[in-house]
C-alpha positions as CSV (number, residue, x, y, z in Angstrom):
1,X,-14.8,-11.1,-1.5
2,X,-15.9,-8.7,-3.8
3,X,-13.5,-7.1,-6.3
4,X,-13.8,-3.5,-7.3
5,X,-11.6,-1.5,-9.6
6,X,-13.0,2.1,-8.1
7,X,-11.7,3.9,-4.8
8,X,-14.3,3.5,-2.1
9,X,-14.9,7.4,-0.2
10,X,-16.4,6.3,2.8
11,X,-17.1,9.1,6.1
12,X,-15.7,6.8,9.2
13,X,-13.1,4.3,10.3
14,X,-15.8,1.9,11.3
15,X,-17.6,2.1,7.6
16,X,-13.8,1.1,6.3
17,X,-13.6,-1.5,8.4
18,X,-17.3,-3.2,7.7
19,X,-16.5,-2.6,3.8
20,X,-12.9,-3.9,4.0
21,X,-14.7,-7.2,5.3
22,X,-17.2,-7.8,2.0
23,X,-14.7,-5.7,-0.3
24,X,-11.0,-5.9,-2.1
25,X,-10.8,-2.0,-2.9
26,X,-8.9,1.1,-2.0
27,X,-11.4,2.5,0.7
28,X,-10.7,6.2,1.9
29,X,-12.4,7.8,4.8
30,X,-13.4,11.4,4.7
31,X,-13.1,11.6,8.8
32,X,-16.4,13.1,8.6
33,X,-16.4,16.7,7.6
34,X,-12.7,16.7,8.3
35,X,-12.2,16.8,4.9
36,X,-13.0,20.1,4.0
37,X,-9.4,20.8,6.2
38,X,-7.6,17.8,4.2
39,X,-5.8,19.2,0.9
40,X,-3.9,16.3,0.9
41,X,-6.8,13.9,0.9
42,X,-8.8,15.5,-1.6
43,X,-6.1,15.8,-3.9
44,X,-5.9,11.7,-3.4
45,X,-9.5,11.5,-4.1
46,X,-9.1,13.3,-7.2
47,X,-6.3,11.6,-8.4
48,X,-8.4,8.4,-8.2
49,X,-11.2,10.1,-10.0
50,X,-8.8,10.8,-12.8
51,X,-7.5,7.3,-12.7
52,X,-9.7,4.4,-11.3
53,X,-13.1,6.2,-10.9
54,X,-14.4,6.5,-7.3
55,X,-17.4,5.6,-5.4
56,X,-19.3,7.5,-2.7
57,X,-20.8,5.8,0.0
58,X,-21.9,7.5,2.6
59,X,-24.9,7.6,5.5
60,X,-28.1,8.1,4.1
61,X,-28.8,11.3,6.6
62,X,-28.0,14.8,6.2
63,X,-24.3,14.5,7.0
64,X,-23.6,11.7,4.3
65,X,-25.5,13.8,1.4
66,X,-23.4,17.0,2.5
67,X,-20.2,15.4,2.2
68,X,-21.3,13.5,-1.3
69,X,-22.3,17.4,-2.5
70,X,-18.9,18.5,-1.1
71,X,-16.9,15.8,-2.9
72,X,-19.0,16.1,-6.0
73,X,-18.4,19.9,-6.3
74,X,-14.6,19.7,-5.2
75,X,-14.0,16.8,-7.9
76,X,-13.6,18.5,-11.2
77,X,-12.7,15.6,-13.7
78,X,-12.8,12.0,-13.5
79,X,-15.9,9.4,-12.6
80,X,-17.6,9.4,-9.8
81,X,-20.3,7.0,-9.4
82,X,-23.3,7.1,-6.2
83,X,-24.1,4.2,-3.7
84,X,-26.4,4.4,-1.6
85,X,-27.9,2.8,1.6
86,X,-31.9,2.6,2.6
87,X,-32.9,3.6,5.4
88,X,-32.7,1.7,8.1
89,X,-34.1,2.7,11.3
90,X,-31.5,1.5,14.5
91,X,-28.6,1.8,16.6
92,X,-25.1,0.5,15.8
93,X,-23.8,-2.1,18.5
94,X,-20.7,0.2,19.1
95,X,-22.9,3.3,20.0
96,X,-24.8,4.2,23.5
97,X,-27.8,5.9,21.6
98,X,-29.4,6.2,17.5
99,X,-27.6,8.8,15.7
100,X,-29.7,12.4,15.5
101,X,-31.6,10.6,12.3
102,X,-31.9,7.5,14.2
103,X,-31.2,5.6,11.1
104,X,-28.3,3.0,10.9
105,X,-25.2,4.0,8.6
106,X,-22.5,2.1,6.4
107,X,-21.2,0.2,9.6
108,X,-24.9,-0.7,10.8
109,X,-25.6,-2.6,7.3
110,X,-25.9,-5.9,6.7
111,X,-23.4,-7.6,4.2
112,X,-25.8,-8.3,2.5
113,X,-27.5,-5.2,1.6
114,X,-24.3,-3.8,0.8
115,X,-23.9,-5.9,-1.4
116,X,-27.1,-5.2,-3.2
117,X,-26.2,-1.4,-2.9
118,X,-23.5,-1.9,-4.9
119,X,-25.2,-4.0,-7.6
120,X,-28.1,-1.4,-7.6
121,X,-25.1,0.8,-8.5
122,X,-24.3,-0.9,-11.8
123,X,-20.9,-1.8,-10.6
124,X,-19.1,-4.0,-11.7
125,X,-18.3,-6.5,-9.0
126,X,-16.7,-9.9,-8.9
127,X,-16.0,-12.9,-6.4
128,X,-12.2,-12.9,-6.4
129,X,-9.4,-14.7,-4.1
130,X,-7.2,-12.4,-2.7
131,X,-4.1,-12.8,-3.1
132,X,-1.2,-11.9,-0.7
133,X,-1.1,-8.8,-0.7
134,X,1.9,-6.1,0.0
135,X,2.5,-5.4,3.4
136,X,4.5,-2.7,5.7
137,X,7.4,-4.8,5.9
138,X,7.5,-4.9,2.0
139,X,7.8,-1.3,2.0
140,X,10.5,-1.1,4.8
141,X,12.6,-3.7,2.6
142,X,12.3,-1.8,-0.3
143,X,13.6,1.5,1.5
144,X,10.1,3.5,1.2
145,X,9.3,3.3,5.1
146,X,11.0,3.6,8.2
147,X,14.6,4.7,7.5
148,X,16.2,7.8,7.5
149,X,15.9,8.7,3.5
150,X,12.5,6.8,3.0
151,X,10.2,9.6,2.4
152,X,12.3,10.9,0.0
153,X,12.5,7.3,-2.0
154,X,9.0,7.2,-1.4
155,X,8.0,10.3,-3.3
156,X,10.5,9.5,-6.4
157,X,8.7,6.0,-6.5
158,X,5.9,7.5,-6.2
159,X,6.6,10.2,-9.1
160,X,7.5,7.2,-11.2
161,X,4.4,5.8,-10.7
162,X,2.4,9.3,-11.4
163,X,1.0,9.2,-8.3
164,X,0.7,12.0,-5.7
165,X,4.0,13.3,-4.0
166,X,2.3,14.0,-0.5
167,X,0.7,9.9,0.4
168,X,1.6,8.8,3.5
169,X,3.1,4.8,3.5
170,X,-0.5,3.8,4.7
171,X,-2.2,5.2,1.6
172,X,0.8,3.9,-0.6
173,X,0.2,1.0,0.0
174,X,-3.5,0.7,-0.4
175,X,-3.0,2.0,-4.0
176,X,-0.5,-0.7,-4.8
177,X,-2.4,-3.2,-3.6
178,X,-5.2,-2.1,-5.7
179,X,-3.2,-2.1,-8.4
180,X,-0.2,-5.0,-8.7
181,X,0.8,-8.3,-6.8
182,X,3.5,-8.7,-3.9
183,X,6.0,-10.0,-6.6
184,X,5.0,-7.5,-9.1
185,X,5.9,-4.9,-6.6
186,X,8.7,-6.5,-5.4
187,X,10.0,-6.6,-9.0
188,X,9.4,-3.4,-9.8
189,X,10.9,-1.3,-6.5
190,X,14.2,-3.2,-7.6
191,X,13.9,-2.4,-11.0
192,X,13.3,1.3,-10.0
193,X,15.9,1.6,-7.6
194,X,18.2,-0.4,-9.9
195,X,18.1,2.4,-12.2
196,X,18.3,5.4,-9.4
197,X,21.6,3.4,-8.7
198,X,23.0,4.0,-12.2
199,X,21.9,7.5,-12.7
C-alpha cells in the first residue's frame, strides 16, 4: 500500500474506490462538476492545500482537464501538484458503452499504471503497513457522532484541531486518519474533552 502525505481530488466514487485499493491517503471526490455547487467541499480542498498539499487526478478527457482548471483557479494558496493518466482507449467493466472520449478513466487503470502515474509525478510514495485505523464507532465513543450534542462537539474538536467547522463525520475521519493513530486519537479526544469538562 502506498503512503501519501497529499489529499487525493479525484472526479467519482468509483476513482476513490480503485485508489483507496493501491493508496493510504485522504481521497476526495469532486462528484463531477458538482463541485462548482459545493462551498463546503472546496473550502476542504483548500484547507488541504494550505496544509498537506493536494493532488489532482482526474480523467484524461475534456471533463477531467475542466475540473483540474476549475480547482486550480478556485485554489488560491497552498501546493497543488498534477497526475495524470494516458490515454487508454476502452470501456470500464461497470459501464454499458466507452465514455463520449472512448478512453478509459481513473477507475479503468491498471494498478499498475497508477502507480507509475504517481511516480512520474515526483511524489513521494512509500510501501507502508497500515495500521488500524479510526473508525465510526471511535467517533460515536468519543461523542463526535450520533448523539444528540455531537455536531456541536465535533466542530469544537474540530476548531481545536484548526480544521474546518462545516466536515461532515465521514470527512473527519478521513483527515484523522491521515494524520494520527487509533490510540493517538483516542488520547487526544479525552484529553480535549477533559479540558472542556474543567472549563
Amino acid at each position: 500500500m502506498l503512503q501519501v502525505k497529499q489529499a487525493i481530488i479525484v472526479e467519482g466514487k468509483y476513482d476513490k474506490i480503485k485508489l483507496a485499493s493501491i493508496v493510504q491517503a485522504v481521497i476526495i471526490q469532486t462528484n463531477g462538476f458538482q463541485i462548482y455547487k459545493n462551498p463546503e467541499l472546496l473550502e476542504l480542498i483548500r484547507y488541504y492545500a494550505k496544509t498537506t498539499g493536494i493532488l489532482i487526478l482526474t480523467d484524461s478527457d475534456r471533463a477531467g482537464f475542466q475540473i483540474r482548471n476549475y480547482i486550480r483557479g478556485a485554489v488560491p494558496e497552498g501546493e497543488i501538484r498534477h497526475i495524470y493518466i494516458p490515454d487508454v482507449f476502452g470501456k470500464e467493466k461497470r459501464k454499458v458503452k466507452p465514455s463520449a472520449e472512448g478512453k478509459l478513466g481513473v477507475e479503468g487503470m491498471d494498478a499498475e499504471i497508477l502507480r507509475e502515474a504517481f511516480q512520474k509525478a515526483g511524489v513521494l510514495a512509500e510501501e507502508k503497513p497500515v495500521g488500524e485505523l479510526i473508525t465510526k464507532t471511535d467517533l460515536y465513543l468519543a461523542g463526535l457522532n450520533g448523539t444528540p450534542d455531537s455536531a456541536e462537539r465535533r466542530r469544537a474538536f474540530q476548531k481545536s484541531l484548526q480544521l474546518p467547522a462545516m466536515l461532515s463525520a465521514t470527512a473527519l475521519l478521513e483527515i484523522l486518519n491521515s494524520r494520527m493513530t487509533r490510540e493517538e486519537f483516542q488520547n487526544l479526544s479525552e484529553q480535549f474533552f477533559a479540558q472542556e469538562r474543567n472549563l
